[in-house]
C-alpha positions in Angstrom: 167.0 -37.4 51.2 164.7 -35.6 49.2 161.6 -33.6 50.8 159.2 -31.6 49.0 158.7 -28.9 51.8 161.8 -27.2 50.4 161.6 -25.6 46.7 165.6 -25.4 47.1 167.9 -28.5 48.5 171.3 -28.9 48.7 173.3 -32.1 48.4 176.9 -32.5 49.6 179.2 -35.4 48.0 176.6 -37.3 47.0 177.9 -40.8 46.7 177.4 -42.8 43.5 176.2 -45.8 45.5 172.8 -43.0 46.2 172.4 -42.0 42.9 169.5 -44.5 41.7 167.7 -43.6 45.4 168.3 -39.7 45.0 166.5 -40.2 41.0 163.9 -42.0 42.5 162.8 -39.7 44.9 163.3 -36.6 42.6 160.8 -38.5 40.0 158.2 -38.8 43.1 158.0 -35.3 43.6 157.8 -34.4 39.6 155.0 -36.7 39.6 153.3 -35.5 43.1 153.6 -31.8 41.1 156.1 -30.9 43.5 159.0 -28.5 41.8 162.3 -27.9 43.8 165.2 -27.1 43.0 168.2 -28.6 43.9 172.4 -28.0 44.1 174.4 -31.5 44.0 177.8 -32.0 44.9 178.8 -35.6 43.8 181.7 -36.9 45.3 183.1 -38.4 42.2 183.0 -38.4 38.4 181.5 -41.7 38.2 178.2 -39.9 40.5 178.1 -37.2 38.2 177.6 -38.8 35.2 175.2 -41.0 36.2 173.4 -37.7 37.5 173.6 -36.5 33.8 172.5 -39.9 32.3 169.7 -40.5 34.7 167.9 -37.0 35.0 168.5 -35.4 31.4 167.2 -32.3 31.1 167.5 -31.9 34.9 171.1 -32.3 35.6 173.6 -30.4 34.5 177.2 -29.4 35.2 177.6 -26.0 36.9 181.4 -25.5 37.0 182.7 -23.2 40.0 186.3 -21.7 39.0 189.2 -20.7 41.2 188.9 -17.5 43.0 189.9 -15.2 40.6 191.4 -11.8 41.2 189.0 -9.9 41.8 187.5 -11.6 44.5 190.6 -12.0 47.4 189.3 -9.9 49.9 193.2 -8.8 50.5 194.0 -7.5 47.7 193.8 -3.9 48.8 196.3 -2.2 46.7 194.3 -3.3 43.3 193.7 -6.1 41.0 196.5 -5.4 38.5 199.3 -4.9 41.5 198.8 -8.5 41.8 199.4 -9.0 38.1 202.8 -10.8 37.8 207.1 -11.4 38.9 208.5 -8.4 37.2 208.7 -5.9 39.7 210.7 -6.2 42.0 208.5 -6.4 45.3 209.0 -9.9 45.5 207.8 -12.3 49.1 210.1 -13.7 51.2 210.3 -17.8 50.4 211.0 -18.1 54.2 207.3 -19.1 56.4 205.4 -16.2 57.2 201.9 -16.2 59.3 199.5 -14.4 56.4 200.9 -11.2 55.1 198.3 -8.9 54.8 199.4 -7.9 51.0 201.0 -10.6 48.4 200.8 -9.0 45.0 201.9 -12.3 43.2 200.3 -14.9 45.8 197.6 -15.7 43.3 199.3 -16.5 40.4 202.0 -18.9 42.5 199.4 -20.5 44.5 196.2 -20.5 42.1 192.7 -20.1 43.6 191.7 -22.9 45.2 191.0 -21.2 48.8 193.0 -24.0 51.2 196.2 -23.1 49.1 195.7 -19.3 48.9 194.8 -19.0 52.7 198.0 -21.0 53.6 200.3 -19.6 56.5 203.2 -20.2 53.9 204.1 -21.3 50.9 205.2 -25.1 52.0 201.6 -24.8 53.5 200.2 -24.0 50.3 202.5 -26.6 48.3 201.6 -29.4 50.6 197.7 -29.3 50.5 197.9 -29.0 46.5 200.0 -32.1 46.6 197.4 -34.2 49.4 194.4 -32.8 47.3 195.5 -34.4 44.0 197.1 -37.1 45.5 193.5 -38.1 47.0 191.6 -36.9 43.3 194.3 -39.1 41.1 194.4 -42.1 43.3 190.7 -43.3 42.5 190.0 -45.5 40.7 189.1 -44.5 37.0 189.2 -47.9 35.6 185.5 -47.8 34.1 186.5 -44.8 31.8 189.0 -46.7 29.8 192.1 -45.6 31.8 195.0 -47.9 30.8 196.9 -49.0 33.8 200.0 -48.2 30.8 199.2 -44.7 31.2 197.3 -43.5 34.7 195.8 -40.3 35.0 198.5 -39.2 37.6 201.2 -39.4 34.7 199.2 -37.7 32.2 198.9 -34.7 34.2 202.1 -34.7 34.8 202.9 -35.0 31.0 200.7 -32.0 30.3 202.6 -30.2 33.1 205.7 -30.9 31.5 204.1 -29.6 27.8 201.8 -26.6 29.7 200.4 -24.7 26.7 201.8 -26.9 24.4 199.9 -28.9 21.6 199.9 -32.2 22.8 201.1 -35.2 20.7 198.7 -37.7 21.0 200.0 -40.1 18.6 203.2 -40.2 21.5 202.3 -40.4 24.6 204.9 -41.2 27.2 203.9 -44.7 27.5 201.0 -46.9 26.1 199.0 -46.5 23.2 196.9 -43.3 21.6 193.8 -44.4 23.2 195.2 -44.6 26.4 196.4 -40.4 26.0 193.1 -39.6 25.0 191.2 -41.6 27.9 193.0 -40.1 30.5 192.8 -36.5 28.9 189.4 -36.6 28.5 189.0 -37.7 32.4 191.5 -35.3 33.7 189.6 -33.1 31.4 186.0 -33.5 33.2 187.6 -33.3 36.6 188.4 -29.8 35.8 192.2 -30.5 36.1 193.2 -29.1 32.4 191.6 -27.6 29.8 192.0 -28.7 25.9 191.9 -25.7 23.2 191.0 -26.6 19.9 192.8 -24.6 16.5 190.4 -22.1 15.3 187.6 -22.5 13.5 187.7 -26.4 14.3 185.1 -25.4 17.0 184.9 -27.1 20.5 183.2 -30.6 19.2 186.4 -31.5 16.7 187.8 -35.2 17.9 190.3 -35.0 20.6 193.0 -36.7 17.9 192.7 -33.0 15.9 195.3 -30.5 16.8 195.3 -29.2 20.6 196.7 -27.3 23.2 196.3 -28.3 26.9 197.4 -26.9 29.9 196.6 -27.2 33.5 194.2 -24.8 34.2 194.6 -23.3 38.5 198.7 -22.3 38.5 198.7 -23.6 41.7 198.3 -27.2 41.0 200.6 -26.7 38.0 203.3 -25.5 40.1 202.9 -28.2 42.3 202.8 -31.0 39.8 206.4 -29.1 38.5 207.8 -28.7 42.1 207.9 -25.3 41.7 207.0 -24.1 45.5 208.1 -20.2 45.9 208.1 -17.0 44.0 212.1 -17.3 43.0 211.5 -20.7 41.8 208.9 -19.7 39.3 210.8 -16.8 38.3 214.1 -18.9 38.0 212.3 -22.0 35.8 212.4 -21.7 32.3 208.5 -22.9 32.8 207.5 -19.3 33.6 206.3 -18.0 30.7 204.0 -21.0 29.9 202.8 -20.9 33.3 201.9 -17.2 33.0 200.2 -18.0 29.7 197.7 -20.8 31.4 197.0 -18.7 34.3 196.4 -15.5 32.2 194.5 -17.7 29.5 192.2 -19.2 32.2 191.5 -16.1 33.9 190.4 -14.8 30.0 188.3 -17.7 29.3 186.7 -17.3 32.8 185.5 -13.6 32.2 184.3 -14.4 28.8 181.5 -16.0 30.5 180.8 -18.4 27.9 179.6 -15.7 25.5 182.9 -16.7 23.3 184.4 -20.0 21.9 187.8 -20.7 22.9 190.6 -21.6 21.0 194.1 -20.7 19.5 195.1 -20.1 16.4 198.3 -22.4 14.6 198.8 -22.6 10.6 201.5 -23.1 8.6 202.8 -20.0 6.5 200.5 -19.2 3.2 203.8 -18.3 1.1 205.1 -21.7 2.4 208.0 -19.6 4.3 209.3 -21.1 7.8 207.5 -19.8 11.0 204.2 -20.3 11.6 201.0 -18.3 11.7 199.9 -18.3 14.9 197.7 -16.4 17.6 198.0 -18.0 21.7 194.3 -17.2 22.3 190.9 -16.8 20.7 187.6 -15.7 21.5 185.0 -15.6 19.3 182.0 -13.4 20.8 180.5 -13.9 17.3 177.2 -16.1 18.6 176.4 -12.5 20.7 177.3 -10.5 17.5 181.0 -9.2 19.3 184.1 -9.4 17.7 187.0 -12.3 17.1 189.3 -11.3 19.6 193.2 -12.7 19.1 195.3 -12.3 22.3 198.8 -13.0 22.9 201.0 -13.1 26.3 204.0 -12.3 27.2 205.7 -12.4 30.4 207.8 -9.4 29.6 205.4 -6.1 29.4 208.3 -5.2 26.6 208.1 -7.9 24.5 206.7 -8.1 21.0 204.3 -10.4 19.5 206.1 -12.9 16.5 205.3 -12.0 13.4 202.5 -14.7 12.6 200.8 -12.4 15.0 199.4 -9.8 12.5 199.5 -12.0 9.6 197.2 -15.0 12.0 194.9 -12.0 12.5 194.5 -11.1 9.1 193.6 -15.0 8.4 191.0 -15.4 10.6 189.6 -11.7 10.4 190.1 -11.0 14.2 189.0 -7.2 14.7 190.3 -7.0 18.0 193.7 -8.0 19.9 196.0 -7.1 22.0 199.4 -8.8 24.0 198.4 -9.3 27.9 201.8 -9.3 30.3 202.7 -9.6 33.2 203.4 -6.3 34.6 200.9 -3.9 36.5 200.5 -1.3 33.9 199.2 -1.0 30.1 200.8 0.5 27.1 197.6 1.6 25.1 199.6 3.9 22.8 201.6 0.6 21.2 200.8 -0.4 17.7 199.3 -3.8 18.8 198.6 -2.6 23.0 200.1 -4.2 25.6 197.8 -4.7 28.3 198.1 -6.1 32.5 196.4 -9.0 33.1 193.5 -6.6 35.1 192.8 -4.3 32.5 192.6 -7.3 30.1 190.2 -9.3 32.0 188.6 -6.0 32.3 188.0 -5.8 28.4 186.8 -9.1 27.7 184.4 -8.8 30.7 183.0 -5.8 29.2 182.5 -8.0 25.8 180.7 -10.5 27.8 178.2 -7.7 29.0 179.6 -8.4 32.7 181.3 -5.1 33.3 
């Protein structure tokens, strides 16, 4: 286990059955003076808490996202090629052995490197399927998961509602408490990720207004059976599947300089439609600006109306609509960016450009 001849250690799937040993040892070295530093990888949820709860102040989460764009060694042509479905360069759905080029592998397949790397994209589908199957068949039982209302079929209910504000109140089976246990797990496994409405901030009660979605596209389109390029273009699922993945790539580069949320009010002259804005960050705790961001699958399409008057609301000083295509349209009234030059922008916010 632990050794003090190493100021760095590294930890793979730690079991949960170690954890009182591993805390142990780590207090025998802070006492002997020793200071290392270490990298845990728990092999469940249950291992990671207790990590939290036993060394505060020591332990902490360090989330590692997807591979995002940017960082696909094959992407030769140029981040924003691989941008989205609408032009009309479109892969094969037949098996292929690793093209050297995929402009819209990313987005289909999501980041997770087994499914990306596939030799095709049955391949792909099938490890995303095995790899949740063996996350969402544990036993969760401690965290106050209903046996009403597993895990497993309240991802697949936020699949079905991807970017959707969820209805707590009715789930598909069992009781409110039984929605909210099982989002807040799937939630801490990294599976979705829960938006709160602007300003609520990120500690408002789960039972306040919120849209979840799944956050790697990948294990989205696996949980909706959606295995090829024509599929996902073909589903009437594709533009809230291009809104998660463009979202979470967003939220990513931010950096955690920003809050994230969206933005959802009723009308102030009580007319129908609602005020509302799909993403927004809020660089204000680095002194940046509220940024409200919509998406659009189309590169032509307009934001709703509730667009400008959401951002006059909430006194946003910066926004634009990110689509799916590979080039930007910076001479539009509200401009319409790719995904690339987007992510781009907010990195540049963050101070990471």
């Amino acid at each position: 286990m632990l050794t003090s001849d190493a100021p760095i250690q590294v930890f793979d799937r730690l079991r949960r059955s170690d954890v009182p040993a591993f805390v142990e040892g780590y207090r025998r070295l802070e006492a002997e003076g020793h200071r290392v530093k270490l990298v845990v990888a728990p092999e469940d949820l249950g291992a990671m808490i207790d990590l939290e709860r036993d060394l505060p102040g020591v332990a902490g989460v360090l989330e590692l996202p997807p591979l995002q764009p940017d960082e696909l060694p094959d992407l030769a042509l140029g981040i924003e090629d691989a941008a989205g479905p609408i032009p009309d360069i479109m892969p094969s759905d037949q098996p292929t052995n690793r093209p050297a080029f995929d402009p819209h592998r990313h987005w289909l397949r999501g980041g997770l490197p087994q499914s990306y790397d596939a030799d095709n994209d049955k391949d792909s589908f099938d490890w995303r399927h095995a790899m949740m199957r063996g996350l969402l068949s544990r036993d969760y039982a401690e965290f106050k998961i209903s046996p009403i209302l597993g895990v497993e079929e309240a991802l697949t209910w936020v699949a079905d509602r991807n970017g959707s504000e969820l209805d707590v109140d009715k789930p598909p089976r069992g009781k409110k408490t039984d929605a909210l246990s099982a989002i807040t797990v799937l939630s801490q496994l990294g599976l979705i990720r829960v938006l709160p409405n602007y300003p609520a901030g990120t500690t408002a009660s789960l039972a306040a207004m919120r849209k979840v979605y799944v956050r790697d596209s990948g294990l989205l389109h696996a949980r909706l059976g959606i295995q090829t390029m024509t599929q996902l273009r073909a589903s009437p699922k594709m533009g809230d599947s291009w809104e998660g993945y463009a979202i979470e790539t967003l939220i990513i580069a931010a950096d955690g300089q920003a809050s994230c949320q969206f933005y959802r009010q009723e009308r102030e002259d009580g007319q129908e439609g609602p005020d509302e804005i799909d993403l927004v960050l809020d660089f204000a705790q680095s002194g940046g600006p509220v940024v409200g961001i919509e998406f659009k699958v189309s590169p032509e399409k307009k934001p709703e109306d509730g667009y400008d008057r959401a951002m006059r609301r909430i006194g946003a000083t910066e926004g634009f609509v990110v689509h799916s295509g590979p080039t930007s349209n910076l001479e539009a009234q509200i401009q319409r960016l790719d995904l690339a030059t987007a992510r781009q922008r907010i990195l540049a916010l963050a101070g990471r450009a």
